[in-house]
N, C-alpha and C positions, 0 to 999 in steps of 0.2 A: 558036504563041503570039506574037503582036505583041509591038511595044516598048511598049506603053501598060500593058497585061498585067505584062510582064517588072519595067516601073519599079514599080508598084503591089505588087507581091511583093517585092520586093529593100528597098524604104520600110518594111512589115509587119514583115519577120526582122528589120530591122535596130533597127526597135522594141521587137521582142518579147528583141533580147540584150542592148540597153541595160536593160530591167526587171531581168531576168534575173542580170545582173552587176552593178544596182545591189541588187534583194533580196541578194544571197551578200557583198554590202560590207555591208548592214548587219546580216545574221545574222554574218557575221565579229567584226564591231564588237562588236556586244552580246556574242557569247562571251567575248570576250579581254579582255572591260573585265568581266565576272561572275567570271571566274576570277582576278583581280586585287582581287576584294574580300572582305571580311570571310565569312569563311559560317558559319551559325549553327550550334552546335554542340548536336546530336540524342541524349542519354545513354538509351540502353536501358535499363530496368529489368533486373535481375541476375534477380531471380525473380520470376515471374508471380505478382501480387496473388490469394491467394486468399481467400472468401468467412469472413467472422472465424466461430469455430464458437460458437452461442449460448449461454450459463451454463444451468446447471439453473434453473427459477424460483423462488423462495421457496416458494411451496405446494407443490411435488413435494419439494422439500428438508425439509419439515414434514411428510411422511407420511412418507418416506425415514426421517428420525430417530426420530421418536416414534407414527408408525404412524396418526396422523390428521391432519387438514388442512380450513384453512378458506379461504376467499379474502380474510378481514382478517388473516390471517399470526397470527391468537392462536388459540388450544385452551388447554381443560382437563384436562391429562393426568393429575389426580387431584383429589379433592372439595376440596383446599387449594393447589391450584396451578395456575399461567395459566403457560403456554407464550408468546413473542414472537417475531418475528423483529427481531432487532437490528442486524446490521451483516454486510457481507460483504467478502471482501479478495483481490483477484486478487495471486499472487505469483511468482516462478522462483525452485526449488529445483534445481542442478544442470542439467539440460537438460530438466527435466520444469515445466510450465505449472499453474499449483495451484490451484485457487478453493477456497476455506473462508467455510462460512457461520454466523455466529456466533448463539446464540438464549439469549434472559434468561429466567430462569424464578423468578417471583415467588412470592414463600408470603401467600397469603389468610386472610382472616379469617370467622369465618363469616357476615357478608353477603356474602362471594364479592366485596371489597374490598382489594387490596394491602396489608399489614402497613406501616406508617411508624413504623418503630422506628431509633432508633441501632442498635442491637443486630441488628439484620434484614438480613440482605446478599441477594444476588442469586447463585444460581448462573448458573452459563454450561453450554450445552451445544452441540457444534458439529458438521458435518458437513462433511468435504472430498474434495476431488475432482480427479483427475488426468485433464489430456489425453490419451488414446489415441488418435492418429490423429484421426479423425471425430468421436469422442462423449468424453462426459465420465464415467471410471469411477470409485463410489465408492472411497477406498481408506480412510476410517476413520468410523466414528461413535458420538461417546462422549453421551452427552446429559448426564452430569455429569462435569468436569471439573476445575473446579474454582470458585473462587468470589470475586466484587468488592463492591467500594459497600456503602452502609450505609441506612438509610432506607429500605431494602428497594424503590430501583430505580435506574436506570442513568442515569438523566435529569444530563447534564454531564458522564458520561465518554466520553473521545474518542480513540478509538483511537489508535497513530502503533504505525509499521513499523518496525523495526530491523534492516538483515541481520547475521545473524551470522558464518557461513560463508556457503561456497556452498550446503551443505547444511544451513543451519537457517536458523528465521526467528525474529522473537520481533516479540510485539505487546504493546502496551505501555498500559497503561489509568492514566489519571490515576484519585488517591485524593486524598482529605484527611480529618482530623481533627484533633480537639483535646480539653486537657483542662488545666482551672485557670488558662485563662487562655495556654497556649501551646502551638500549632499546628504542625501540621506536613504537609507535601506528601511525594508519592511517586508510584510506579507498581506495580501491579500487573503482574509477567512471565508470559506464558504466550508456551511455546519450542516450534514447529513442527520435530520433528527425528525421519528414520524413519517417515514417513507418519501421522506423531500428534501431537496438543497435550499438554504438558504443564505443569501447572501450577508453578512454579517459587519463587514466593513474590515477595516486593514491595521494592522502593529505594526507599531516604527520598530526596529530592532536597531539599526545604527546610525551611526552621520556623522559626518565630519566638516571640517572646513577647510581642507587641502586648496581651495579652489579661492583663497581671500589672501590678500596683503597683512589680513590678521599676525602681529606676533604672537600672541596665544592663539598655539593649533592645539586641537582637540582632535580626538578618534574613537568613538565606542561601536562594539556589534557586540549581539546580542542574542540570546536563545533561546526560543518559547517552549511552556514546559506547561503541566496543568500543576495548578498548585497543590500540594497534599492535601487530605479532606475533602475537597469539591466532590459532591454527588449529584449534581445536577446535570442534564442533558449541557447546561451551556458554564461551565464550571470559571471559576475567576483564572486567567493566563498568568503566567508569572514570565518574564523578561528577563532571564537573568546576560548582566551585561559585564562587557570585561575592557580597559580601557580606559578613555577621558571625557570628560563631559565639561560643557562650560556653566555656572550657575551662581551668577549675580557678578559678572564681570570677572571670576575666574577659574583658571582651570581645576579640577578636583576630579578623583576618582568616580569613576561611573557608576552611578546607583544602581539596583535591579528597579524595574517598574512593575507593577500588578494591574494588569486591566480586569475590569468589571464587564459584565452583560446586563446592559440597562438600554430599555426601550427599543429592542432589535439590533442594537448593533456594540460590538467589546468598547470601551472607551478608557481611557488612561484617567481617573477621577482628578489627578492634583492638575494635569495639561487644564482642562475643562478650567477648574477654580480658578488657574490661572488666566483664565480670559474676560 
């Protein structure tokens, strides 16, 4: 090999180790300046998301209860009555996943028309359902149960949830009425406790007498709450009211009331004494 050869080779390497140790400076660099900054912080999910399991549909829920089914959620389950679907309430009892589906059932007239009476109420009839794993197993269905509203339909009652326990639930249906002039508000209690609804009866929550020649007017409402303490499936209700009450001929500040659970149904103990 000449010296032309030798110089030309010795020029080359000495190129190729200047790249060479200038690449390893600046992957060095980049490293040690990455490892000295913030790094974002990546939380794994605790349990793999799985697929949410779908509700039973209203029409399988309507042949389920009453043994027919329509794709407008109504039947006639006898010559005087219309079957509905009204409302449904996903809930957690205990460690168990619940769906209940609520259904109104009207009393007809004979054009096969809704009854509109004071006097006319609505039964309720419901089916519910627990999570098993994968699917959703009946675990009760009562098609009467018990009974709301007046005018014979449900039109402006709005359910709300109350937990009671961990093992009960209570749903809760606004009412109203009146008579001579003075009004009054409430709710209808129906208590999900033991894989069953039960109808439990109804709290006044307000009233007034807007509707009398009375000079003493009065106005209270009211807000059902479970009392602190209670560990019972059917725990005592507390009323808390804001407002006017009338009590021995005059007006006064609105008390809170405490209803009990005595003999199947909440009751107000001092209303009762008093009768």
């Amino acid at each position: 090999m000449n010296n032309k050869s030798s110089l030309n080779q010795s020029i080359i390497i000495g190129v190729l180790s200047g790249v060479l140790a200038l690449a390893l400076g600046v992957a060095a660099f980049v490293y040690f300046k990455s490892k000295n900054q913030p790094q974002p912080i990546v939380q794994e999910k605790a349990v793999k998301e799985s697929k949410a399991l779908q509700l039973p549909s209203n029409e399988a829920a309507l042949k389920e209860l009453f043994g027919m089914s329509d794709p407008s959620g109504k039947v006639k389950t006898a010559p005087y009555e219309l079957v509905s679907f009204w409302f449904e309430k996903s809930f957690k009892v205990g460690t168990d996943n619940v769906n209940a589906k609520f259904f109104a059932i009207q009393k007809l007239d004979e054009s096969g028309q809704p009854i509109e009476s004071h006097a006319t109420g609505v039964e309720i009839g419901v089916i519910t359902y627990k999570q098993n794993s994968d699917q959703w197993m009946v675990v009760s269905k009562q098609q009467k149960f018990g009974m709301v509203a007046s005018w014979g339909t449900v039109d402006g009652v709005k359910p709300e949830v109350l937990q009671l326990s961990p093992e009960s639930l209570a749903v809760m249906l606004n009412s109203s009425d009146g008579m001579g002039g003075t009004n009054f508000e409430g709710s209808a209690i129906f208590v999900f406790s033991k894989n069953s609804w039960h109808d439990v009866g109804s709290i006044e929550t307000g009233g007034d007498n807007s509707g009398t020649m009375d000079d003493k007017q009065y106005s209270y409402k009211g807000v059902i709450s479970v009392v602190a303490g209670s560990e019972s499936d059917y725990p005592n209700l507390l009323v808390t009211r804001t407002g006017t009450e009338m009590d021995k001929e005059e007006v006064i500040p609105a008390k809170n009331v405490t209803y009990i659970f005595k003999d199947g149904k909440y009751i107000n103990p001092k209303a009762v004494s008093q009768e």
